[in-house]
N, C-alpha and C positions, 0 to 999 in steps of 0.2 A: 504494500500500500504506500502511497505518497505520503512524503512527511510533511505536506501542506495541509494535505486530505485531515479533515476535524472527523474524529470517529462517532463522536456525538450528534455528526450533524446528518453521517451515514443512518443512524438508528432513526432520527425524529427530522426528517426532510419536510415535513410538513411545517414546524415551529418556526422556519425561515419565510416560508411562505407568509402563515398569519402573519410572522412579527411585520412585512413587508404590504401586506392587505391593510393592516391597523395603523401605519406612520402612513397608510396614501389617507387612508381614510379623517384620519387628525387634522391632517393637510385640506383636504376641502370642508371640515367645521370650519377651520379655522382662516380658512377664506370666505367660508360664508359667512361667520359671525364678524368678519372686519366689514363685508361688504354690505350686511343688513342694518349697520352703525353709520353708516356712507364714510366710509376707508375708501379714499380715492384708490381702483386698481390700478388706473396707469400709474402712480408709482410703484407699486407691485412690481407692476412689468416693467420696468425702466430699472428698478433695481436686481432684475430675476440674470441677467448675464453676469453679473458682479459676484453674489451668491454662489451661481453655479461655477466662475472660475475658484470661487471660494473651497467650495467643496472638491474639486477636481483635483486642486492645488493639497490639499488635505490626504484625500484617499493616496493620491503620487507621493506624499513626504513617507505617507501610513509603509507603502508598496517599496520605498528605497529604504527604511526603517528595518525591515522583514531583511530586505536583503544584504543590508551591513552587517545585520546580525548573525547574518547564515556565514556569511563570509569572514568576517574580520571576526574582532575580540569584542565581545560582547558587553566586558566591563569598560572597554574606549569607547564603543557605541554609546553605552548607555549614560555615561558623561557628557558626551557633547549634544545627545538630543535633551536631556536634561538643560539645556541652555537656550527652548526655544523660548522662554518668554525675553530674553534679552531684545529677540528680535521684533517681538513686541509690544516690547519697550522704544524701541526707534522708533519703529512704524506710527505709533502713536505719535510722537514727537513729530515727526515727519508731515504724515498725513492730516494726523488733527491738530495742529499746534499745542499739543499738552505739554504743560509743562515738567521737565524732571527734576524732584528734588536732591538736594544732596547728598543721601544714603543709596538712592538709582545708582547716578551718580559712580559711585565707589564701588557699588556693586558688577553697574557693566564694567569697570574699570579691572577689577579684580574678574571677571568673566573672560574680558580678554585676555588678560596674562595667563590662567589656567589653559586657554585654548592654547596659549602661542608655545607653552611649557609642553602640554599633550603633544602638540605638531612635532616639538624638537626629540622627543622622543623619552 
């Protein structure tokens, strides 16, 4: 058997189905109860490409994740993706002009020195 293959999912292949049936189904309450409030949909839609690179970007990190760890040292891995809020720490700054305070700060700063210590070996 493949050592991707989930054994548990071989026994209960239906519980992927529901859990899959019941997040579509949440999804149009939960369109319908913004749109019976008058939640404008065209922002919906205007923001549904943004999301979906959101998501896509997420399952690809999930998918490169899987495969450092199959590959490399699992304790190197598991240190540097441990560092993903750093970059969401930028991105805020970045994209929302948020401000970072002092202790941010020290900590992406110590973030990077750990990376740059891991890189050298």
């Amino acid at each position: 058997m493949e050592k991707w293959v989930n054994p548990q999912a071989l026994k209960y292949p239906s519980q992927d189905l529901k859990t899959h049936q019941r997040s579509r189904s949440l999804l149009h309450l939960s369109i319908f109860q913004r749109a019976s409030t008058g939640f404008d949909l065209t922002a919906l839609v205007q923001t549904m490409p943004l999301a979906t690179l959101a998501g896509v970007l997420d399952v690809g990190g999930n998918i490169l994740f899987l495969f450092a760890a199959h590959q490399g040292m699992v304790a190197l891995v598991a240190v540097l993706i441990s560092l993903y809020p750093a970059s969401t720490v930028l991105l805020a700054q970045l994209v929302l002009q948020e401000r970072i305070c002092l202790i941010q700060c020290i900590g992406l700063g110590a973030a990077a020195i750990a990376v740059m210590f891991i890189a050298l070996g």
